[in-house]
Residue frames as qw, qx, qy, qz and C-alpha x, y, z in Angstrom:
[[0.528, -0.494, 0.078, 0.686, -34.31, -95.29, 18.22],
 [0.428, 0.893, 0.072, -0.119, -34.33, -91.94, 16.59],
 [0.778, 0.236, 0.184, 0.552, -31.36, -91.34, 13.83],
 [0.161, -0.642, -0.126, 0.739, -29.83, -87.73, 13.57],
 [0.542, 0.659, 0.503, -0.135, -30.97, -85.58, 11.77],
 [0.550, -0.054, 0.422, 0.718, -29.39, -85.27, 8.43],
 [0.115, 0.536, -0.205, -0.811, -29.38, -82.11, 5.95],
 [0.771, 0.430, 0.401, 0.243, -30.42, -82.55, 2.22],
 [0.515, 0.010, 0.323, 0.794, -28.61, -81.53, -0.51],
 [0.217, 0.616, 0.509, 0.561, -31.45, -79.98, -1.69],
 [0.339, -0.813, -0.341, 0.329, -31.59, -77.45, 1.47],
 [0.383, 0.745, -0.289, 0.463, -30.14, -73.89, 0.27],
 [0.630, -0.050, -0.497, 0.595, -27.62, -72.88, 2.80],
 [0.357, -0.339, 0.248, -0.834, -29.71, -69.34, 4.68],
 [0.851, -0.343, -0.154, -0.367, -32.37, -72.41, 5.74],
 [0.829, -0.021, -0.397, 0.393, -29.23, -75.07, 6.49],
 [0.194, 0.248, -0.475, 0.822, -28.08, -71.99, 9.11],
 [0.589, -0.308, -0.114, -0.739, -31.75, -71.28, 10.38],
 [0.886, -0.378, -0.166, -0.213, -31.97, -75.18, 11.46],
 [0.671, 0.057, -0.575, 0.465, -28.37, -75.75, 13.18],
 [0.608, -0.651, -0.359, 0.279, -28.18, -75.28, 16.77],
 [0.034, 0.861, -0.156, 0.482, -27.61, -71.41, 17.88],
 [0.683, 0.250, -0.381, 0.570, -24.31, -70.85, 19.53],
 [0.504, -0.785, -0.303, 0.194, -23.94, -68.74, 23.09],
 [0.279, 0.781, -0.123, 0.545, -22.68, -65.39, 22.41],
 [0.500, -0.283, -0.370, 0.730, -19.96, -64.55, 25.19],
 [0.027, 0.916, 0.043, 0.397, -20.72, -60.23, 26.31],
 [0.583, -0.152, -0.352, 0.716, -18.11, -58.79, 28.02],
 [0.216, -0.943, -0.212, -0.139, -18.23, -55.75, 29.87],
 [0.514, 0.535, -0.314, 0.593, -15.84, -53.06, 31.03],
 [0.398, -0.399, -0.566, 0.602, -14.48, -53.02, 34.70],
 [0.084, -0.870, -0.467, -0.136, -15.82, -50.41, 36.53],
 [0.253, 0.488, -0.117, 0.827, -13.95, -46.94, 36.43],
 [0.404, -0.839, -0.344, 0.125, -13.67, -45.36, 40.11],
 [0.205, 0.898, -0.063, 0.385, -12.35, -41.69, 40.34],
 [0.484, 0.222, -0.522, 0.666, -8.68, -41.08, 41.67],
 [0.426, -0.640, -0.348, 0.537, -8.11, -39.63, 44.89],
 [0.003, -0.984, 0.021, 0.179, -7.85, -35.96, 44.99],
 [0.667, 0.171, -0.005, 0.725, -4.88, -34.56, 44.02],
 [0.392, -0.470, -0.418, 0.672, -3.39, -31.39, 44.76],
 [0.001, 0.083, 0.235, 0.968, -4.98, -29.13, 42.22],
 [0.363, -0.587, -0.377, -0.618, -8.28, -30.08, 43.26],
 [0.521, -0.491, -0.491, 0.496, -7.19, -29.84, 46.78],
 [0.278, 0.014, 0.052, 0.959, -6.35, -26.02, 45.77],
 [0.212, -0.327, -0.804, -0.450, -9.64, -25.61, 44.08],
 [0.425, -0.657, -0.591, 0.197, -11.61, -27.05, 47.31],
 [0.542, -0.322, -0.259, 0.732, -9.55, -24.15, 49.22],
 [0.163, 0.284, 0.456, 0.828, -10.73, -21.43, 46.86],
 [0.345, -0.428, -0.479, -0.684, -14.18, -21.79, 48.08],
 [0.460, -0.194, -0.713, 0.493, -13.71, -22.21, 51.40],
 [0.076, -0.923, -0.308, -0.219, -15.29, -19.47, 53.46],
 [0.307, -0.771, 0.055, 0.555, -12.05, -17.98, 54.75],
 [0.197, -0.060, 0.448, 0.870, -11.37, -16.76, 50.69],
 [0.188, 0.679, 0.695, 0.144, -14.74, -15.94, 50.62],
 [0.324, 0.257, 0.071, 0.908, -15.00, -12.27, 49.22],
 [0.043, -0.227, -0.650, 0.724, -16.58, -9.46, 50.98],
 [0.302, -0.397, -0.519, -0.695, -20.14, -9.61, 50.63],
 [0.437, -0.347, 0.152, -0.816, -23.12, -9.23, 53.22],
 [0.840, -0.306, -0.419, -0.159, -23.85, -12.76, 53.33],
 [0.298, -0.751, 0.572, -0.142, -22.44, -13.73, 57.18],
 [0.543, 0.372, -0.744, -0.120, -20.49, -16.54, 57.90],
 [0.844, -0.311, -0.110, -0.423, -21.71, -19.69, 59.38],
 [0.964, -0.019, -0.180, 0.195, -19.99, -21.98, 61.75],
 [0.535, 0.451, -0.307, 0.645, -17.46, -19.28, 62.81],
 [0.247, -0.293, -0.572, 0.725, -18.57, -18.82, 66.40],
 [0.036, 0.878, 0.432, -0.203, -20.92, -15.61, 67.29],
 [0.011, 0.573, -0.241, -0.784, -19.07, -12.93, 65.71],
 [0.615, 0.514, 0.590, 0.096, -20.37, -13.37, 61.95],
 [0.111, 0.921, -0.108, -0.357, -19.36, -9.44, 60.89],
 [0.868, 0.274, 0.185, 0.371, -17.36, -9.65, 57.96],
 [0.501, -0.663, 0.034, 0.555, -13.97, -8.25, 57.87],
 [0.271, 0.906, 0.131, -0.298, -13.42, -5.04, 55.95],
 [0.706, 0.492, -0.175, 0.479, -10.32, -4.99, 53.36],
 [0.454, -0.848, 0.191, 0.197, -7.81, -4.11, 54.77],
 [0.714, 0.606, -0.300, 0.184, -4.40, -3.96, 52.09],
 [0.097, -0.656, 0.619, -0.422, -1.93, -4.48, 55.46],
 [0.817, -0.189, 0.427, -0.337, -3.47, -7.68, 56.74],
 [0.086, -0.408, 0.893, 0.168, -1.95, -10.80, 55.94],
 [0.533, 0.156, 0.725, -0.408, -5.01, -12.32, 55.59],
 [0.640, 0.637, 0.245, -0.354, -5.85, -11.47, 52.50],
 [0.045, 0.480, -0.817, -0.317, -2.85, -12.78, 50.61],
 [0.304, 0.012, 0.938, -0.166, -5.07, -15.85, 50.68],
 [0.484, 0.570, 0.350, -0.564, -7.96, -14.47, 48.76],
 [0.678, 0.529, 0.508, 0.052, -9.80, -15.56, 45.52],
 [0.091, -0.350, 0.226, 0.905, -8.07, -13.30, 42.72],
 [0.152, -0.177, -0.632, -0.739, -11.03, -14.07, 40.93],
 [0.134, -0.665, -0.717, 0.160, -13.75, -13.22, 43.36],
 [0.065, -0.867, -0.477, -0.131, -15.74, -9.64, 43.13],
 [0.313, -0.946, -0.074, 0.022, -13.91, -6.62, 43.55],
 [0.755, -0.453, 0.185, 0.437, -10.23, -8.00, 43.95],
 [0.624, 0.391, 0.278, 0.617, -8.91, -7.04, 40.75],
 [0.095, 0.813, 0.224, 0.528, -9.91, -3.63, 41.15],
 [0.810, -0.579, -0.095, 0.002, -8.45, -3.77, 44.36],
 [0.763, 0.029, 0.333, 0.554, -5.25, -4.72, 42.95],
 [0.397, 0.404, 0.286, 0.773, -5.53, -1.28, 40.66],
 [0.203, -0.840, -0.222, -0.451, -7.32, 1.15, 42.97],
 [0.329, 0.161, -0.660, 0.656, -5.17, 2.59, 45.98],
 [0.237, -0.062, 0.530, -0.812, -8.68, 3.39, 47.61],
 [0.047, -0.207, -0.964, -0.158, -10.64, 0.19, 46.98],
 [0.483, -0.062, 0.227, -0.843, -14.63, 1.39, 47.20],
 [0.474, 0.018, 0.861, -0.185, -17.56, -1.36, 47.00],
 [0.650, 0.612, -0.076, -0.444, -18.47, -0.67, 43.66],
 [0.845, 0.078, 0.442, 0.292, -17.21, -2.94, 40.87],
 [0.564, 0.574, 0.190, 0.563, -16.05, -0.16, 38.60],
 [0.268, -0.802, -0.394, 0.360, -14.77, 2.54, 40.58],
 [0.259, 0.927, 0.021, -0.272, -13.44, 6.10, 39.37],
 [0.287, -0.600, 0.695, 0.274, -9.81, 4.93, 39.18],
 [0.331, 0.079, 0.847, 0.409, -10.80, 1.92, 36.74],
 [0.281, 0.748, 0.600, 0.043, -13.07, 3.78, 34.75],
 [0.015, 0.757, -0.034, -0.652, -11.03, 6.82, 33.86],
 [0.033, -0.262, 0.622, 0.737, -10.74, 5.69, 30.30],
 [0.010, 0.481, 0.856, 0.189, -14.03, 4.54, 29.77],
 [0.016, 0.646, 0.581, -0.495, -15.29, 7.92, 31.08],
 [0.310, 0.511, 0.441, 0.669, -16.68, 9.59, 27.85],
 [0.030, 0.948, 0.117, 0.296, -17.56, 13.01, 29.82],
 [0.570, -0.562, 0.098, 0.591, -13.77, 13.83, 30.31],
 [0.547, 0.819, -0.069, -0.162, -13.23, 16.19, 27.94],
 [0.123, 0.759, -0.606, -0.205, -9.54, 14.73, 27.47],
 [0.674, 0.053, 0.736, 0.021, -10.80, 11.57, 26.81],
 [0.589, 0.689, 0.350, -0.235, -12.32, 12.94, 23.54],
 [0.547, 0.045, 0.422, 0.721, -10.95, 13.35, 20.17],
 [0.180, 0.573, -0.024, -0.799, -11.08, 16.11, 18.12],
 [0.697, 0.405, 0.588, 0.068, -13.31, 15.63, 14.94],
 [0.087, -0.319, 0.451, 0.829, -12.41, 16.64, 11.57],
 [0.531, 0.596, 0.391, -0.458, -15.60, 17.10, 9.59],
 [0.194, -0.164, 0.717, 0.649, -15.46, 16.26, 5.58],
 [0.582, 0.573, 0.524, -0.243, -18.63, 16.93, 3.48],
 [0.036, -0.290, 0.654, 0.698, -17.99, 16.65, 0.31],
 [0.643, 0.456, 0.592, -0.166, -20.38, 16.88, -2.24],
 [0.640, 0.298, 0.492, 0.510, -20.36, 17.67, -5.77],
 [0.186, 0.876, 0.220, 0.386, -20.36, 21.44, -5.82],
 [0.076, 0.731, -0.433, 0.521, -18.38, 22.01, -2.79],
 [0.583, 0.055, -0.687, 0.430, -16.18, 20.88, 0.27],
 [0.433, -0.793, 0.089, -0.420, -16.99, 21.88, 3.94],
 [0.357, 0.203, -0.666, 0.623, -13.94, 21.58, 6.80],
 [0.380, -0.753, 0.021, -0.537, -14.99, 21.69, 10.18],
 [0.287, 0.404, -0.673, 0.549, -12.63, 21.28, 13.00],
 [0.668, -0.591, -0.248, -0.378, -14.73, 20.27, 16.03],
 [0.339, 0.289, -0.802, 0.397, -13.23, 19.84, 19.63],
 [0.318, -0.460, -0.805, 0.197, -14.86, 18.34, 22.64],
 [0.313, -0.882, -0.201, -0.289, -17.39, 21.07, 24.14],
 [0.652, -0.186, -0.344, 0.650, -15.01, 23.19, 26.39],
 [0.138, -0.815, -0.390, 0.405, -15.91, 26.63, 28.62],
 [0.205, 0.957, 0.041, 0.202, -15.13, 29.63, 26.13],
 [0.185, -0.870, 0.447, -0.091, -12.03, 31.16, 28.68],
 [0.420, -0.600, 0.624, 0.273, -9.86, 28.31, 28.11],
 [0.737, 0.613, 0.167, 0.229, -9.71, 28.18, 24.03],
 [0.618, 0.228, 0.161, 0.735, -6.89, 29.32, 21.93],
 [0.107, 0.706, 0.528, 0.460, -8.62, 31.94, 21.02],
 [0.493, -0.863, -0.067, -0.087, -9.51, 33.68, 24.58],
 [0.825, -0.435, 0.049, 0.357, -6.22, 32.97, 25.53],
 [0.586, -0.120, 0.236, 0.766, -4.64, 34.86, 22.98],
 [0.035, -0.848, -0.361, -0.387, -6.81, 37.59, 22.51],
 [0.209, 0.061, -0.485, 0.847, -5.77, 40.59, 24.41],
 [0.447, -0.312, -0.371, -0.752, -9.65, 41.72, 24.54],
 [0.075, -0.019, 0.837, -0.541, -10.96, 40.62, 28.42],
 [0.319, -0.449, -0.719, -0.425, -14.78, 38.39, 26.91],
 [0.527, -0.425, 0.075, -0.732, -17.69, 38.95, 29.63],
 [0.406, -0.189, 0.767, -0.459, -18.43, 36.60, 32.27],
 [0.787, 0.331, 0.345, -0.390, -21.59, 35.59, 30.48],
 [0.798, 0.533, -0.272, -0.072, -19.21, 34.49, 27.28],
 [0.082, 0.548, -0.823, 0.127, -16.50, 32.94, 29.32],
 [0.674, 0.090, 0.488, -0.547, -19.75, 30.76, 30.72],
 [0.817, 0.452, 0.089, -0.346, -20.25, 29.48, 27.15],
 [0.677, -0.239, 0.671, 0.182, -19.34, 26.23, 25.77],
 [0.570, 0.648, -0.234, -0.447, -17.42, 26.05, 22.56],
 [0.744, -0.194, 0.617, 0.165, -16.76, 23.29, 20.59],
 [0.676, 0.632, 0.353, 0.140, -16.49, 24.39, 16.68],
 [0.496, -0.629, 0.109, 0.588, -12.83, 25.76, 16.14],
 [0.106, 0.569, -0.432, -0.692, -12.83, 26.56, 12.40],
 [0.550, 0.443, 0.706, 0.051, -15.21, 26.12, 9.69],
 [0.052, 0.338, -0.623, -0.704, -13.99, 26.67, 5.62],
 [0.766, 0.484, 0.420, 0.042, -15.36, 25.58, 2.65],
 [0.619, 0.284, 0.506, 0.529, -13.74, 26.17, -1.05],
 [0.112, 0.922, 0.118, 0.352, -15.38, 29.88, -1.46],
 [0.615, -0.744, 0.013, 0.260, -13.19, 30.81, 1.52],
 [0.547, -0.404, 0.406, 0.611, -9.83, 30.73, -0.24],
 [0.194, 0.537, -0.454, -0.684, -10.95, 32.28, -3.68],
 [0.064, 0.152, 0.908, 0.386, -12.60, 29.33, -5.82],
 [0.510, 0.203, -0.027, -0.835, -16.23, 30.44, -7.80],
 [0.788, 0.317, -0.080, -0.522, -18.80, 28.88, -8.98],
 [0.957, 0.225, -0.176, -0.046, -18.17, 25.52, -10.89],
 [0.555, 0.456, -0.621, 0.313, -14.61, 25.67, -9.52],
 [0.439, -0.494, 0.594, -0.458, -15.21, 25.30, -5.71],
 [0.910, -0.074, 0.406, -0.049, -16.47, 21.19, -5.88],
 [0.674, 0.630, -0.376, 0.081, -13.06, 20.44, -7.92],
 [0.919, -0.185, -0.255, 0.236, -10.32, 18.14, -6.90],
 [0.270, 0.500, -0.130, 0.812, -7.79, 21.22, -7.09],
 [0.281, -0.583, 0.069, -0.759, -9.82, 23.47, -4.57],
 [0.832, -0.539, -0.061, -0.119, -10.69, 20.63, -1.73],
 [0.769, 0.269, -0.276, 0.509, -6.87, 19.70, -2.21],
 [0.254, 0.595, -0.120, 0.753, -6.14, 23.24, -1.29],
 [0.411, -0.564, 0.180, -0.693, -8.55, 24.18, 1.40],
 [0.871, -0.464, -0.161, 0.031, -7.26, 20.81, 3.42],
 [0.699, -0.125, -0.344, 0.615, -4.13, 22.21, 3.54],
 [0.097, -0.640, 0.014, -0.762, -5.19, 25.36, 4.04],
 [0.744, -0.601, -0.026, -0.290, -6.86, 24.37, 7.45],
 [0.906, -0.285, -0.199, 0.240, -4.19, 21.95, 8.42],
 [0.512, 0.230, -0.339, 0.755, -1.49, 24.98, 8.34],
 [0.075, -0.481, 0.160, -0.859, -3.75, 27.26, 10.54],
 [0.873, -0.453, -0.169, -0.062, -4.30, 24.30, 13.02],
 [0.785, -0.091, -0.003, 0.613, -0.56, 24.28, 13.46],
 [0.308, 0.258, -0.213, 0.891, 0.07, 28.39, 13.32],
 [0.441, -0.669, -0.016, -0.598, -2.88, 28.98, 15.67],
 [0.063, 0.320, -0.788, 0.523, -1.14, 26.42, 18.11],
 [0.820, -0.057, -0.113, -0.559, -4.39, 24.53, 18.16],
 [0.210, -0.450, 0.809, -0.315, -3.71, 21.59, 21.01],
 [0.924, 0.004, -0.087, -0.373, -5.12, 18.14, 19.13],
 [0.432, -0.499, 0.733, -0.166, -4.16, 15.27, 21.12],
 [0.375, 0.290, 0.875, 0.098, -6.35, 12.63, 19.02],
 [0.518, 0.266, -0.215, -0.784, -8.28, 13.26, 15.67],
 [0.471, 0.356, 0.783, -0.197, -11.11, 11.89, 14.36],
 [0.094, 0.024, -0.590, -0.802, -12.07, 12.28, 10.43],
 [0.364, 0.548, 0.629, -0.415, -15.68, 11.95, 9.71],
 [0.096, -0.118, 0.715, 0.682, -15.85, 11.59, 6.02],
 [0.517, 0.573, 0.534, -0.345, -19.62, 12.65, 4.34],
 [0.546, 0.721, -0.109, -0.412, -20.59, 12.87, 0.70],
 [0.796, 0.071, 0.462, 0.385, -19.12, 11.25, -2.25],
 [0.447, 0.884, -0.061, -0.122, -17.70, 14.27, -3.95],
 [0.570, 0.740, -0.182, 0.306, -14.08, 15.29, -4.96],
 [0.415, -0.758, 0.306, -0.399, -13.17, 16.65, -1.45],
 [0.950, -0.288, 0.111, -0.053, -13.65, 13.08, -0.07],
 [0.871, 0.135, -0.021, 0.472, -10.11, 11.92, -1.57],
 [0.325, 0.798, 0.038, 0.506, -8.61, 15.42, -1.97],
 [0.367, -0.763, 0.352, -0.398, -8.46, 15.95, 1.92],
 [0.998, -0.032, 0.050, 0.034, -7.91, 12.60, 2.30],
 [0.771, 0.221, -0.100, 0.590, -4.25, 12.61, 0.63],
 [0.087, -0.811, -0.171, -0.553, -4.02, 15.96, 1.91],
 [0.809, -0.531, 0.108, -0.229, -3.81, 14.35, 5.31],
 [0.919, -0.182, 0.177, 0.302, -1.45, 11.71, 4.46],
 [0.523, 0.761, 0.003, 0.384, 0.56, 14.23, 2.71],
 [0.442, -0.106, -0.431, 0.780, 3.68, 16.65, 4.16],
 [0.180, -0.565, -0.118, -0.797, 0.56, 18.91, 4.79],
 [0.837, -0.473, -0.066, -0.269, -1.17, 16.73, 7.09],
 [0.592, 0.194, -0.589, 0.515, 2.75, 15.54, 8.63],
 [0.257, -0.241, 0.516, -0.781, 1.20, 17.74, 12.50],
 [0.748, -0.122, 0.250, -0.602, -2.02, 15.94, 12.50],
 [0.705, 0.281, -0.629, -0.168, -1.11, 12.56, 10.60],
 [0.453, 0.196, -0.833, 0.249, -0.06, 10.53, 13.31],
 [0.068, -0.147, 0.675, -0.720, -2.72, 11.46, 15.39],
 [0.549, -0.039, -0.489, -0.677, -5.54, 9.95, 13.83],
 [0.338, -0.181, 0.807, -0.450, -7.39, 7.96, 15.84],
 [0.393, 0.346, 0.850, -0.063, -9.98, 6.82, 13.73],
 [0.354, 0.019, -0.435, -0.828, -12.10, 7.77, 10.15],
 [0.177, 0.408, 0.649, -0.617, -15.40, 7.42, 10.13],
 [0.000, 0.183, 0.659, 0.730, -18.16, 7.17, 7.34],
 [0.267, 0.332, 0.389, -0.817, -21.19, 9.61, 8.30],
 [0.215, 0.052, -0.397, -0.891, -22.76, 9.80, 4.60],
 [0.621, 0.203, 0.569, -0.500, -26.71, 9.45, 5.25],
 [0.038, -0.017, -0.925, -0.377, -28.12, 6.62, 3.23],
 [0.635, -0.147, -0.286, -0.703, -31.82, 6.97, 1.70],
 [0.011, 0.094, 0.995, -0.016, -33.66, 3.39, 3.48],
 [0.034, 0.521, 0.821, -0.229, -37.48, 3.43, 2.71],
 [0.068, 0.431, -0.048, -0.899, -39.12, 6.92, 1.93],
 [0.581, 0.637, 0.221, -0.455, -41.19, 8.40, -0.38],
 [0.834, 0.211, 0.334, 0.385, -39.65, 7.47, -4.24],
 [0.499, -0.279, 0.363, 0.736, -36.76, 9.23, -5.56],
 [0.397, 0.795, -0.011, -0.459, -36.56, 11.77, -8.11],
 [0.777, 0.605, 0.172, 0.034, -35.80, 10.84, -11.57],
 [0.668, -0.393, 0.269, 0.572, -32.53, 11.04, -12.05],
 [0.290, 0.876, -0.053, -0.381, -31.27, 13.97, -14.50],
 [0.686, -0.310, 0.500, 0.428, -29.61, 13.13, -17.79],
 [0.116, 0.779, -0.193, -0.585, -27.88, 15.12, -19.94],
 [0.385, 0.478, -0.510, -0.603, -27.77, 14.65, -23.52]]
């Protein structure tokens, strides 16, 4: 008759686990998860895609008897209260009183349409450089016979120059008003010859709906017209700024630079 079997003392206790009978690990598991019943938002949903909110496209519809011809908008029909507001077309629908089958049509696209000339701003040119300032008033490209100008001219232009498209309404610089030589690229003289321009935008009766600044060069000018602007000179155009703009052309790559000049 066998005896059980006993431990020694001398057994460490990682071996004295190694020989005792291995326990039976319970595993549970988690019930199984089955998905609700519909409900009524994905009953909506379902309804969305149905084919009577289907939007109007060429494909026909199937299962609807022998007529298949899809049915043209129609903004009187009760039917279409039912329709996707997010399917192809509707939105614009919703903003166009003469829906077409384009997705952008002239009505939603009249601010996006950069060749309206009253979409455009008028630009204010700034080159500044160290020696002198250049102004230049730019307005969208418009037909000669309906500027300021023509309009208040008594002087009847030619056919062939009402024909032509101007868009440059008045270009200064610093010589213009009486500054020479070393005094035209001073802070003093651009100062001047931005408000010089901004009063004879405002007594030629010069119609700017939106400006644009367009700021080149790092001279003097650059600030000078600048405060100029924000000043009680620039109080007609000030609030119509639409936006500034940094033209100045940066060097990238090129042949190497000239040596820089330095004096004493």
């Amino acid at each position: 008759m066998s005896t059980p079997r006993t431990f020694s003392s001398f057994i460490c206790k990682s071996c004295r686990q190694r020989l005792l009978p291995s326990t039976r690990r319970h595993i549970q598991t988690t019930p199984l998860l089955r998905a609700d019943p519909p409900s009524a938002t994905d009953a909506a949903i379902a309804s969305l895609a149905s084919p009577n909110n289907r939007a109007n496209t060429s494909e026909p519809r199937r299962g609807r008897g022998a007529n298949n011809t899809p049915t043209p908008y129609d903004s009187s029909s009760s039917n279409n209260t039912n329709r996707s507001s997010f399917a192809p077309g509707n939105l614009f629908n919703l903003l166009d009183p003469e829906p077409t089958s384009s997705l952008v049509s002239d009505f939603a696209s009249r601010n996006l349409n950069t060749t309206n000339p009253s979409n455009k701003p008028h630009r204010l040119h700034v080159y500044a450089t160290k020696h002198n300032t250049h102004l230049t008033l730019v307005q969208p490209p418009t037909p000669a016979s309906q500027t300021t100008s023509s309009v208040t001219s008594s002087t009847s232009a030619s056919a062939s120059d009402a024909k032509k498209m101007v868009d440059v309404l008045m270009s200064v610089s610093a010589g213009n008003i009486g500054f020479r030589k070393a005094g035209r690229g001073s802070y003093d003289a651009a100062y001047q010859l931005g408000a010089f321009l901004l009063k004879q935008v405002q007594e030629r009766g010069i119609k700017v709906e939106k400006l644009e600044v367009v700021l080149r060069g790092f001279g003097a000018g650059r600030e000078a017209v600048t405060k100029a602007l924000l000043g009680s000179e620039g109080r007609y155009l000030r609030g119509r700024v639409v936006g500034v703009v940094d033209a100045t052309r940066l060097k990238l790559g090129g042949p190497r630079s000239k040596k820089p000049r330095r004096l004493g």
